[in-house]
N, C-alpha and C positions, 0 to 999 in steps of 0.2 A: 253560794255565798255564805248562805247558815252554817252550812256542814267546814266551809273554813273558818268560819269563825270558833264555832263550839268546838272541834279539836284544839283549837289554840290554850280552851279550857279544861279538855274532858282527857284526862291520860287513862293507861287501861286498868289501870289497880285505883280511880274512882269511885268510893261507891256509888250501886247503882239508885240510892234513893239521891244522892248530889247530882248526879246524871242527871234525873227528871227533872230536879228543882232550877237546876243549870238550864235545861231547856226549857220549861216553863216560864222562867223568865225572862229567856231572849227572846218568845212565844208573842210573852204579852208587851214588852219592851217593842217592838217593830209592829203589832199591830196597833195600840196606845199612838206612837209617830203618823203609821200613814194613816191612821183615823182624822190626826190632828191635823196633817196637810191636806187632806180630804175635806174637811169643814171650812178652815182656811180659805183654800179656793174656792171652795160652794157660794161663797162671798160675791153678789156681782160687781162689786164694786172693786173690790183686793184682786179678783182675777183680772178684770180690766185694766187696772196697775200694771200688776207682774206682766200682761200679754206686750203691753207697749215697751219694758224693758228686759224679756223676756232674749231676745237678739242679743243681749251684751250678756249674759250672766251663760248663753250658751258658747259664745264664742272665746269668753276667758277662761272660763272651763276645758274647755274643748283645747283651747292654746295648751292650759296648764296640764294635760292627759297627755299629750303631745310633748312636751317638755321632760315630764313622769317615763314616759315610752322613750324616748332617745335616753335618760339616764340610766331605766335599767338596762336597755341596750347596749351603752357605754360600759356599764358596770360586769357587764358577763363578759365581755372581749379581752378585759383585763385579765 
């Protein structure tokens, strides 16, 4: 998933000090998140929430992936 992402940024006449800086960012940017939903939860009380509607946030998800997947499906046939 990194490595898709950081080509979307990184072309090959890049320098390579913007390279680093480029990943160093996304580095601390994605661990800074799962820190923060890591603490979040650590919450007994916030995880006891999310666990009771934790069933609908997967299922509409899960719908809307579902929906994503027949579009780009659709979209190649073409």
């Amino acid at each position: 998933f990194m490595f898709g992402l950081f080509t979307q940024v990184i072309r090959p006449d890049t320098p390579l000090m913007l390279q680093v800086l480029y990943g160093a960012e996304m580095s601390l940017m994605a661990f800074l998140w799962f820190s923060f939903v890591a603490s979040v939860l650590s919450v007994s009380l916030i995880r006891s929430r999310f666990s009771s509607v934790q069933h609908i946030f997967e299922r509409f998800f899960g719908g809307l992936l579902i929906l994503l997947g027949m579009r780009v499906a659709l979209e190649k046939s073409r």
